[in-house]
C-alpha positions in Angstrom: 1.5 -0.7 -11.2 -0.2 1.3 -13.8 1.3 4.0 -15.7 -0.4 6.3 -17.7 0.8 8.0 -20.7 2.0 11.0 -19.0 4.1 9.2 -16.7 2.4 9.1 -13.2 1.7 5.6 -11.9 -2.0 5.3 -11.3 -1.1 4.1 -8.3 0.7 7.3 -6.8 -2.9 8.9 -6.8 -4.0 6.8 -4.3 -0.7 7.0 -2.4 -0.8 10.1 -1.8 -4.8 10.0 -1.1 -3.9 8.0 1.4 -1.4 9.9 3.5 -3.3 12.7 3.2 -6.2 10.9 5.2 -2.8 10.1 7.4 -2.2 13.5 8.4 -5.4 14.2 8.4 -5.5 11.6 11.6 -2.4 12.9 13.2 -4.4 16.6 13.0 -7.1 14.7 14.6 -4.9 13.3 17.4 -3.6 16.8 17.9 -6.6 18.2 18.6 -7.7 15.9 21.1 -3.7 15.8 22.5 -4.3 19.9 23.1 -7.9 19.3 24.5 -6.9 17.2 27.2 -3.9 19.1 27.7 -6.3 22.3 28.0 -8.4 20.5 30.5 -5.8 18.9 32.7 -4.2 22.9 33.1 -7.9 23.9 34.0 -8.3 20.8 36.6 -4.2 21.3 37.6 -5.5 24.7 39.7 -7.1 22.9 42.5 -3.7 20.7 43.3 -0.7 23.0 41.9 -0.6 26.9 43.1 2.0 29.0 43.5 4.9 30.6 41.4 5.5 26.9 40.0 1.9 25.9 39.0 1.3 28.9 37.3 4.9 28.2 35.2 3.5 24.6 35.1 0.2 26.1 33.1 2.1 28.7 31.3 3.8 25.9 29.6 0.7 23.8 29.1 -1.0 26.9 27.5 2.2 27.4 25.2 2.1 23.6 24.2 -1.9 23.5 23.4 -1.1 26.8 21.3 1.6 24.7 19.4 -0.6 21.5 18.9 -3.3 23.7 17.6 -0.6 25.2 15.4 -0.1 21.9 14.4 -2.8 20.5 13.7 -3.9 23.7 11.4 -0.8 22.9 9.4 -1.2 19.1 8.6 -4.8 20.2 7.8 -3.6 22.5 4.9 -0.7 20.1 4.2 -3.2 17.0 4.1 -5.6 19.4 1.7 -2.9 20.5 -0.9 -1.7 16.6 -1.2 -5.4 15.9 -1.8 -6.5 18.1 -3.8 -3.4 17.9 -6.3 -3.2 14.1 -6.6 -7.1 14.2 -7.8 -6.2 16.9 -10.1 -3.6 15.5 -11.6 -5.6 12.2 -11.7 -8.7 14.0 -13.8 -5.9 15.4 -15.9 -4.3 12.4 -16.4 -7.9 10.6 -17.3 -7.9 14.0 -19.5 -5.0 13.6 -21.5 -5.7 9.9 -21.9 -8.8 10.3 -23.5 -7.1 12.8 -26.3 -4.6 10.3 -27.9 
C-alpha cells in the first residue's frame, strides 16, 4: 500500500471507488427487481381476482415503491462515496505537491 503524507492509503481511494460502482449495481438490480415486479402485478389481473388478488397487488405495489426507494438511496449513497474519495484524492495529490 501506498500512504501519502496525510495519512490516507492511496489505495483506499480506489476502495471506496470501487464499492461505490457496487452499489451502484445493487441500485441497478433494484430497478429491474421493481420492474418485473411491476409487470408481473399488471399480468397477475388476468389469473388472480378477488378480495385476495387485489391484497396480492397491494403488496406488490407497496414492495416496487420500496425497491424504488431503494434504489434512489444506494444511488446518493454510491454518489457521496464517490465523489469524496476523489476529493480527497485531488487533495491529497494537493497537499503532496506543497511539501
Amino acid at each position: 500500500f501506498n500512504r501519502s503524507k496525510y495519512g490516507f492509503y492511496i489505495n483506499d481511494y480506489e476502495n471506496a471507488i470501487a464499492q461505490a460502482k457496487k452499489l451502484e449495481i445493487a441500485a441497478d438490480e433494484c430497478g429491474e427487481a421493481s420492474k418485473t415486479l411491476k409487470s408481473q402485478s399488471g399480468n397477475s389481473e388476468q389469473f388472480w381476482q378477488g378480495a385476495s388478488g387485489n391484497a396480492m397487488r397491494r403488496k406488490m405495489a407497496e414492495s416496487v415503491k420500496e425497491l424504488t426507494t431503494l434504489q434512489s438511496d444506494l444511488r446518493g449513497t454510491a454518489s457521496v462515496i464517490r465523489t469524496v474519495a476523489e476529493e480527497l484524492r485531488r487533495k491529497d495529490k494537493k497537499l503532496s505537491g506543497l511539501m
